[in-house]
PDB file as gemmi writes it, atoms N, CA and C in Angstrom:
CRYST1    1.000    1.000    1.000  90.00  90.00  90.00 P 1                      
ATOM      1  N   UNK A   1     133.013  -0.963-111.562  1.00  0.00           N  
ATOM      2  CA  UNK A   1     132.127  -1.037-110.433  1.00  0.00           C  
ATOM      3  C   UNK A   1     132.063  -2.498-109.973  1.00  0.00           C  
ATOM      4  N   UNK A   2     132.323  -2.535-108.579  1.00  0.00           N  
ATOM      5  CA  UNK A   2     131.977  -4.331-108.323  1.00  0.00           C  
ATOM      6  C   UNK A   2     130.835  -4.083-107.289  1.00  0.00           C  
ATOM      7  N   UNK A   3     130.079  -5.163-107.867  1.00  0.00           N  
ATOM      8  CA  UNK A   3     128.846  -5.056-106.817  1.00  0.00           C  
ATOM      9  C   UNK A   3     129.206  -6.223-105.524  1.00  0.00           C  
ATOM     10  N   UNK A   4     128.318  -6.323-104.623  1.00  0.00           N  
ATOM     11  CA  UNK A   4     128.213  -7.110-103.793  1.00  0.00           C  
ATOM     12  C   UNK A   4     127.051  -7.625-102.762  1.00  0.00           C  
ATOM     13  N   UNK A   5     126.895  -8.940-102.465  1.00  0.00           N  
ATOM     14  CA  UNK A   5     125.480  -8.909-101.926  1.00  0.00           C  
ATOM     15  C   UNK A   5     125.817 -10.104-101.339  1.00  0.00           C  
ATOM     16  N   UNK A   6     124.809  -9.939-100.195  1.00  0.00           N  
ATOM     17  CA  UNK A   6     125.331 -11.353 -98.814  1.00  0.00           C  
ATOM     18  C   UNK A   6     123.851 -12.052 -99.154  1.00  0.00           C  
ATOM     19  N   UNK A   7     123.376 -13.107 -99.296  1.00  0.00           N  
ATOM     20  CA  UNK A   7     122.033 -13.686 -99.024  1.00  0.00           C  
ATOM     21  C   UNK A   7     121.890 -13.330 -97.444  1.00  0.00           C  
ATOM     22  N   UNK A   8     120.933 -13.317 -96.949  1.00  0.00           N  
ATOM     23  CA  UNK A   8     120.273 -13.378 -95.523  1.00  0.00           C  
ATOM     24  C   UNK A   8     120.905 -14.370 -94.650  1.00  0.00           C  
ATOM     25  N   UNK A   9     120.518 -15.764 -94.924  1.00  0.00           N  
ATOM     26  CA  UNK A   9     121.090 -16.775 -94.594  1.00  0.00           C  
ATOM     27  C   UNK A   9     122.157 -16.874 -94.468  1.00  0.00           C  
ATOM     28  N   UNK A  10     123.187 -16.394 -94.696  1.00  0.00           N  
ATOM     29  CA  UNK A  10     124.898 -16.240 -95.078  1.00  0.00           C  
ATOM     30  C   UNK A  10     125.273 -15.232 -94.672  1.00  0.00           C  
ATOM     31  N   UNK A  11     124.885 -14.397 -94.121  1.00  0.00           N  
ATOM     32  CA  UNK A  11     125.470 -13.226 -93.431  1.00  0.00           C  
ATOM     33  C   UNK A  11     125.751 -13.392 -91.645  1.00  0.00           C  
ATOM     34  N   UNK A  12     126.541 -12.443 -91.441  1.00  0.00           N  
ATOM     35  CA  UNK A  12     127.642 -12.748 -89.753  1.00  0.00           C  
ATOM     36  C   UNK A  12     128.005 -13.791 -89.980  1.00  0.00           C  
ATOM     37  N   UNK A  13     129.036 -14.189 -90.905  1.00  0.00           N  
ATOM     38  CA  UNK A  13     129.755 -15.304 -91.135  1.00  0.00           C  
ATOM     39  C   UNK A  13     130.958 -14.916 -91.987  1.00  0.00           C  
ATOM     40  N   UNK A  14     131.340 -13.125 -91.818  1.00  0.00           N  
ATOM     41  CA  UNK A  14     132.586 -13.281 -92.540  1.00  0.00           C  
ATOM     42  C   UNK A  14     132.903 -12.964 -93.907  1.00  0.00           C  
ATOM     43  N   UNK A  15     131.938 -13.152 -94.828  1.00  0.00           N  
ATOM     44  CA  UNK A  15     131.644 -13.378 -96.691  1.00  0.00           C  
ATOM     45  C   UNK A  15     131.863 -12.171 -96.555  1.00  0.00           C  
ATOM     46  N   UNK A  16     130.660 -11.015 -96.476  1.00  0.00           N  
ATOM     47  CA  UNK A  16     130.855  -9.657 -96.838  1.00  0.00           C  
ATOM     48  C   UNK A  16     132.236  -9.149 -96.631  1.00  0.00           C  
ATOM     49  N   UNK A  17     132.583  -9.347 -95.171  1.00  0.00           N  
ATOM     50  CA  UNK A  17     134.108  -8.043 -94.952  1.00  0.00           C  
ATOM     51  C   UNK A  17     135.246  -9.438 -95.803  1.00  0.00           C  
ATOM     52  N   UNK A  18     134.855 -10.362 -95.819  1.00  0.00           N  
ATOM     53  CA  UNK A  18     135.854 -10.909 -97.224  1.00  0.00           C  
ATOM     54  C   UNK A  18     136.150 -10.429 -98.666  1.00  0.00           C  
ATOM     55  N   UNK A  19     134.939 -10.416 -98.899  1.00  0.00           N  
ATOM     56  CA  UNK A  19     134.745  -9.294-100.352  1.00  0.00           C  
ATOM     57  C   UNK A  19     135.238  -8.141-100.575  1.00  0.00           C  
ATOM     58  N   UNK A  20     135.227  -6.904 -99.554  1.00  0.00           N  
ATOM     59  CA  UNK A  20     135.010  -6.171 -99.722  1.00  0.00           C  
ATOM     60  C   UNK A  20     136.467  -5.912 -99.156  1.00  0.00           C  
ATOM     61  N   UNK A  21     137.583  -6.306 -98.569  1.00  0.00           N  
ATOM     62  CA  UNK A  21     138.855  -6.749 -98.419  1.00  0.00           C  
ATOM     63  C   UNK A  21     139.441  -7.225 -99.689  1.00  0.00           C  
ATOM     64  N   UNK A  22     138.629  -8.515 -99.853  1.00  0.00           N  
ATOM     65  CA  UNK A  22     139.443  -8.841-101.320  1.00  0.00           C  
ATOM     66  C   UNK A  22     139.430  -7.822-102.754  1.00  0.00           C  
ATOM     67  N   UNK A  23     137.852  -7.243-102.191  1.00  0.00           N  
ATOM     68  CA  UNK A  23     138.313  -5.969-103.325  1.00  0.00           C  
ATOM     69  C   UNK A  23     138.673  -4.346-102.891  1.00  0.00           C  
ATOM     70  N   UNK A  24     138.919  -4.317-102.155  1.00  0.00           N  
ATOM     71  CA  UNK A  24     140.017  -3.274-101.639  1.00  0.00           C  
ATOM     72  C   UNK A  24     141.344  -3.885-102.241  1.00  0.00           C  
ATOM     73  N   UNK A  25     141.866  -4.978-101.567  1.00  0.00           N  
ATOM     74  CA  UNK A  25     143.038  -5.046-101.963  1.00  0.00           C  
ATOM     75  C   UNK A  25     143.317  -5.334-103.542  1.00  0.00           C  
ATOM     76  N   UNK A  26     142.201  -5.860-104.496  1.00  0.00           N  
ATOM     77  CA  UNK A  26     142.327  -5.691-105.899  1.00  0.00           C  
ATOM     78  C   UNK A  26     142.699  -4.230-106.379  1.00  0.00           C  
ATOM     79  N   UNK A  27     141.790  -3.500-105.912  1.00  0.00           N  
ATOM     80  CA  UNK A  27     141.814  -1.775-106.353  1.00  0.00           C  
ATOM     81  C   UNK A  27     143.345  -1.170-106.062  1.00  0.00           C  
ATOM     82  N   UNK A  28     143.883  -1.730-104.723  1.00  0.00           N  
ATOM     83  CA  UNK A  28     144.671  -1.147-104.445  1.00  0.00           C  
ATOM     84  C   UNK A  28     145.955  -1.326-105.656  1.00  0.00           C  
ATOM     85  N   UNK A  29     146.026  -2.528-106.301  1.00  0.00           N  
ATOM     86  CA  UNK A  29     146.515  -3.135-107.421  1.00  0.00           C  
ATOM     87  C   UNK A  29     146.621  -2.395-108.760  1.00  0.00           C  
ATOM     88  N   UNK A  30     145.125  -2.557-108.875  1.00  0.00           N  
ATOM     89  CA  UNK A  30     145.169  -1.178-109.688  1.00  0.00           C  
ATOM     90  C   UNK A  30     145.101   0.129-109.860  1.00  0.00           C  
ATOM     91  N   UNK A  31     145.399   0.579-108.670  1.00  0.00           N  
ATOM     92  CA  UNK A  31     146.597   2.202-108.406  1.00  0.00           C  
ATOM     93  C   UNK A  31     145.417   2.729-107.762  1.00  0.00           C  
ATOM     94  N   UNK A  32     144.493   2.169-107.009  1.00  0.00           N  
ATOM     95  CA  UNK A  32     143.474   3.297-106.672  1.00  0.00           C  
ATOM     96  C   UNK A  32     143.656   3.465-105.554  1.00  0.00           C  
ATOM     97  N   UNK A  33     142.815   4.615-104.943  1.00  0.00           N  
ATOM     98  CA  UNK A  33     143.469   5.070-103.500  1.00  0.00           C  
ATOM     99  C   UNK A  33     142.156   5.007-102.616  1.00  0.00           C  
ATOM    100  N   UNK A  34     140.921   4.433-102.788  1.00  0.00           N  
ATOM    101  CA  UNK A  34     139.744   4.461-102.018  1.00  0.00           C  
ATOM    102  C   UNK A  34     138.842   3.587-102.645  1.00  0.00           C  
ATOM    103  N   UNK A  35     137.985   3.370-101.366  1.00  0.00           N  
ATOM    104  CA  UNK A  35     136.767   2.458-102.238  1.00  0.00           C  
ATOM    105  C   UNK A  35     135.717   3.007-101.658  1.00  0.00           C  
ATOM    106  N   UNK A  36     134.441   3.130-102.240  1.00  0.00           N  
ATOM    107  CA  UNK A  36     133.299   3.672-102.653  1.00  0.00           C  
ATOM    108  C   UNK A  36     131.889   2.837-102.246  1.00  0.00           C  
ATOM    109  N   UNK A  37     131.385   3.262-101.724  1.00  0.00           N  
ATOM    110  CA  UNK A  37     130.267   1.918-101.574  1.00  0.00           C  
ATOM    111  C   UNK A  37     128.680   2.780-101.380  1.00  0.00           C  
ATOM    112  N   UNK A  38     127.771   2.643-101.684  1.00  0.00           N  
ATOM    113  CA  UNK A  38     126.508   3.071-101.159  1.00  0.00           C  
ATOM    114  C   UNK A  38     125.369   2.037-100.590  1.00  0.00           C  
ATOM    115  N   UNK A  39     123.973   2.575-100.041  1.00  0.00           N  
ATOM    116  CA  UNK A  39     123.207   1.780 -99.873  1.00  0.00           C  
ATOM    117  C   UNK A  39     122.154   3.086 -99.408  1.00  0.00           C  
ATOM    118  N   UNK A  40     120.301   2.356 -99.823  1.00  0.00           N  
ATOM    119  CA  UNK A  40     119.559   2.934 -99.523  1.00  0.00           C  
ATOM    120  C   UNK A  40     119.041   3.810 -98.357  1.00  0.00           C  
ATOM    121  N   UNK A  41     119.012   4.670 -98.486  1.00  0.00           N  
ATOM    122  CA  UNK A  41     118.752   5.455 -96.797  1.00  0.00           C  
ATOM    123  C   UNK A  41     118.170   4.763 -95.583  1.00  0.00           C  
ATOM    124  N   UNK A  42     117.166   3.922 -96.087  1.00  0.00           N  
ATOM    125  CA  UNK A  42     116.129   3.204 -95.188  1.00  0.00           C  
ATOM    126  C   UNK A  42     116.922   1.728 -95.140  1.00  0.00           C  
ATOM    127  N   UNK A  43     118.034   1.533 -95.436  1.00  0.00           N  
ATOM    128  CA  UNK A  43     118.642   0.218 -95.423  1.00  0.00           C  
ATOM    129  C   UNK A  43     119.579  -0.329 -94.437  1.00  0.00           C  
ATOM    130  N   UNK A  44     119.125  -0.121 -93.150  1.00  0.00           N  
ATOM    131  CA  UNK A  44     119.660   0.055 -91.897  1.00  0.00           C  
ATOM    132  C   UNK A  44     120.764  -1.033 -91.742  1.00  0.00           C  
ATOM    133  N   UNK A  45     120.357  -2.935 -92.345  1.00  0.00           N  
ATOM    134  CA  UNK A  45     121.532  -3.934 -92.080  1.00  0.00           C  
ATOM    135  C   UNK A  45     122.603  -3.126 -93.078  1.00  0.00           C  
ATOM    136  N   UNK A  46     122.697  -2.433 -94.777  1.00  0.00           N  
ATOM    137  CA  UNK A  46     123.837  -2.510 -94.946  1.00  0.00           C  
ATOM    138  C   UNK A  46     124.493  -1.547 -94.423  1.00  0.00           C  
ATOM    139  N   UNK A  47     123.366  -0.190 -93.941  1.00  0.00           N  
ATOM    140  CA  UNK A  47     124.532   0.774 -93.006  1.00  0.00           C  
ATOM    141  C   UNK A  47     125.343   0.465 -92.030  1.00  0.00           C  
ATOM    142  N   UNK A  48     124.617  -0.901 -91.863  1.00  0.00           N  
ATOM    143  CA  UNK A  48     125.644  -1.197 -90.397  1.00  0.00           C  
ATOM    144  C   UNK A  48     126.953  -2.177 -90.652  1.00  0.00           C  
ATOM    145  N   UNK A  49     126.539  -2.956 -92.221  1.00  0.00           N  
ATOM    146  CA  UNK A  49     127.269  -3.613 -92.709  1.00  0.00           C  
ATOM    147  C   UNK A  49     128.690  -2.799 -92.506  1.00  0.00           C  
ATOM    148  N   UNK A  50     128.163  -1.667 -93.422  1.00  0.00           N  
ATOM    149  CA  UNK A  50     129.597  -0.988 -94.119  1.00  0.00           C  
ATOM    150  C   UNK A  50     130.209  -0.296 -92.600  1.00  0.00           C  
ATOM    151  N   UNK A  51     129.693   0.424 -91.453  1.00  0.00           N  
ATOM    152  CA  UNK A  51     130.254   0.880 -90.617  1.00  0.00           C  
ATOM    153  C   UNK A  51     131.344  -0.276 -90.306  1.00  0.00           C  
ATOM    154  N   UNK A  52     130.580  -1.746 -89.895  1.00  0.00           N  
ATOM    155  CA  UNK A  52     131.177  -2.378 -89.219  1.00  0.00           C  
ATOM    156  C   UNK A  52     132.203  -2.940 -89.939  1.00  0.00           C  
ATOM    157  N   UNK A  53     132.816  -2.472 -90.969  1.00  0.00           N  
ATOM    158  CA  UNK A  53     134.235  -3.273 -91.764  1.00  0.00           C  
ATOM    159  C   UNK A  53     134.477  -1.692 -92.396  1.00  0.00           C  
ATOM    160  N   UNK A  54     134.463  -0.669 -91.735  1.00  0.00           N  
ATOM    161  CA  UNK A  54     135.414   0.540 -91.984  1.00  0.00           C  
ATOM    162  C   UNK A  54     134.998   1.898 -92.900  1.00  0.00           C  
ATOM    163  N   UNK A  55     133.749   1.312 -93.624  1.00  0.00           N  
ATOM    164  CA  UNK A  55     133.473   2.956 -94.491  1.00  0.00           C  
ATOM    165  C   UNK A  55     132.762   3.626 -93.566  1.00  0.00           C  
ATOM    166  N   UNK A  56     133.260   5.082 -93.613  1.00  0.00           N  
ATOM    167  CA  UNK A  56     132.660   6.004 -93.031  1.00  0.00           C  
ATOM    168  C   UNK A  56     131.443   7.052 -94.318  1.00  0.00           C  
ATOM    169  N   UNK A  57     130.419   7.543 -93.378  1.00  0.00           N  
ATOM    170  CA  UNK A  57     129.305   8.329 -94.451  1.00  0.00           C  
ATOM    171  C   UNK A  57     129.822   9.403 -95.177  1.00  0.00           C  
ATOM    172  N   UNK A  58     130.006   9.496 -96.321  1.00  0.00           N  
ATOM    173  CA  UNK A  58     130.477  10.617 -96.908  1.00  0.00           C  
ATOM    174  C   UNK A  58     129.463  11.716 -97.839  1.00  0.00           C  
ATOM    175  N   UNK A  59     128.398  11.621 -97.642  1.00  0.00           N  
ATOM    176  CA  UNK A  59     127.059  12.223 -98.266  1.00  0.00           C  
ATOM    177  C   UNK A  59     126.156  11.407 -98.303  1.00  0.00           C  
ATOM    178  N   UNK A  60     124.957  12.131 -98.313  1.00  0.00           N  
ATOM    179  CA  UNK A  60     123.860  11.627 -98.813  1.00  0.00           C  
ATOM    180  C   UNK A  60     123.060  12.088 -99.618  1.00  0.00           C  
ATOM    181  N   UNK A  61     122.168  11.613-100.681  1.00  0.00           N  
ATOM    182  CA  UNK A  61     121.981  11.840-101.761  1.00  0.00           C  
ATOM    183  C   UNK A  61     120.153  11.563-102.389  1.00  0.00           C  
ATOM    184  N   UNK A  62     119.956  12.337-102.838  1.00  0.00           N  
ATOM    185  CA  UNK A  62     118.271  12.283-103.289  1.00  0.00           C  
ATOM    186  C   UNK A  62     118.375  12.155-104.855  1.00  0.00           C  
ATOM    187  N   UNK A  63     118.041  10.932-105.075  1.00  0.00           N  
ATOM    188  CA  UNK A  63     117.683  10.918-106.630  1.00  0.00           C  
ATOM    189  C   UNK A  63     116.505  11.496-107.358  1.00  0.00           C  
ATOM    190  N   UNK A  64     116.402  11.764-108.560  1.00  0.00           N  
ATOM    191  CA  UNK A  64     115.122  12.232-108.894  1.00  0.00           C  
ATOM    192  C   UNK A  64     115.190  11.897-110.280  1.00  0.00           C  
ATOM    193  N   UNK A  65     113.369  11.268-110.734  1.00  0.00           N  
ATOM    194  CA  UNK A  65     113.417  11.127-112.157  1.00  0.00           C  
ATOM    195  C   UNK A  65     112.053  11.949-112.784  1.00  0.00           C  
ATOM    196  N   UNK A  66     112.147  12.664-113.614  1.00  0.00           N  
ATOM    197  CA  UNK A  66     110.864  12.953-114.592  1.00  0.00           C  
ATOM    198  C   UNK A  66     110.511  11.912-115.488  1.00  0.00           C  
ATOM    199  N   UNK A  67     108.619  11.366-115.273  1.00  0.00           N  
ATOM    200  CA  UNK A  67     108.511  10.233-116.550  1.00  0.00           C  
ATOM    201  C   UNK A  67     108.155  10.884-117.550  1.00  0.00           C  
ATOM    202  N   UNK A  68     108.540  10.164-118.359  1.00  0.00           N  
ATOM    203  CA  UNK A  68     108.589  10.310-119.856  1.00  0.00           C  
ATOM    204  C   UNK A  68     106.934  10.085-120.691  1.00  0.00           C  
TER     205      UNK A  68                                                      
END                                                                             
């Protein structure tokens, strides 16, 4: 799993779709055929992040926990 995260300050400058390029093209290295990414429903900059450098929505998803 590689994570990734832009500070505020540092974002529309390029970093993110760098990353996320440089690790596409790592994966692709190691024989994989897609990359994977999520973000919170209510998390409108990274939905727009990821549209705007190529992932498309492929589900969405409801977590759930029972406490202990």
């Amino acid at each position: 799993m590689i994570r990734y995260y832009v500070k505020p300050g540092f974002r529309e400058k390029g970093i993110g779709r760098a990353m996320v390029e440089f690790a596409g093209e790592w994966a692709l290295k190691q024989g994989c055929s897609e990359l994977a990414s999520d973000c919170e429903l209510n998390n409108s900059a990274s939905k727009a992040f990821h549209k705007k450098v190529g992932f498309k929505e492929a589900n969405r998803l409801i977590c759930f926990n029972e406490p202990a």
